[in-house]
N, C-alpha and C positions, 0 to 999 in steps of 0.2 A: 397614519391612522385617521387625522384630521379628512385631508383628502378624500378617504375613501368614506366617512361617514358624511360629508358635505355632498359627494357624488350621491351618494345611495337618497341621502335629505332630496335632493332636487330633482331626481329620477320619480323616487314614491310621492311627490308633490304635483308632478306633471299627469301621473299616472291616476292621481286622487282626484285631480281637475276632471279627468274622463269622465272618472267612474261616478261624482255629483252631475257633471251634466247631463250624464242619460237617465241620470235618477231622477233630476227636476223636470226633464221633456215625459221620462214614461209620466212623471206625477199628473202634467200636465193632459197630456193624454186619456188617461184614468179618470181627471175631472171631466174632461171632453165629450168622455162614451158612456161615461156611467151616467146611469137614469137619478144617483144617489150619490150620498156618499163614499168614495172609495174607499177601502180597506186602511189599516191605518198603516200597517207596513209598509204601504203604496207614500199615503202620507208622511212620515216620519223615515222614510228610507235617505233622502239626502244628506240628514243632519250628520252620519256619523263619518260620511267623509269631508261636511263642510268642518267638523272640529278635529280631526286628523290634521287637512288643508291650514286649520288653525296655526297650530303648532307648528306644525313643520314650517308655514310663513312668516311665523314670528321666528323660527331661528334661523331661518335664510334671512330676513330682515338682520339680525344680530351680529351675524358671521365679520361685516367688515367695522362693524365698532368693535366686536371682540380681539379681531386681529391686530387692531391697530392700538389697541390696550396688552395686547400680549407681546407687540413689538417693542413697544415704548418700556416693557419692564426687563427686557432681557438685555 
């Protein structure tokens, strides 16, 4: 079970890196072409995979202090 939720964590983490980076380049883009302010969905579209990327970085960060706390009690 471990396994397979650590696999699925670092796959959706890789996968979340994409999906921010074409968020901040279209943002950037958007500020480039428009005569104004872009839209604010344009604006604020990166943030909800930067705090997805959050989490799931903070428990991939975790994983080998948790392990070695989980080993040491068994």
């Amino acid at each position: 079970m471990t396994r397979t939720l650590e696999h699925w964590t670092r796959q959706s983490h890789r996968w979340l890196s994409i999906v921010f980076t074409l968020a901040v380049l279209a943002n950037f883009v958007a500020r480039a072409l428009s005569p104004g302010e872009p839209p604010a969905w344009i604006t604020y579209a990166p943030l909800p995979p930067l705090f997805l990327q959050l989490f799931s970085g903070l428990y991939l960060f975790a994983l080998p202090y948790l392990g070695r706390r989980l080993a040491v009690a068994h």
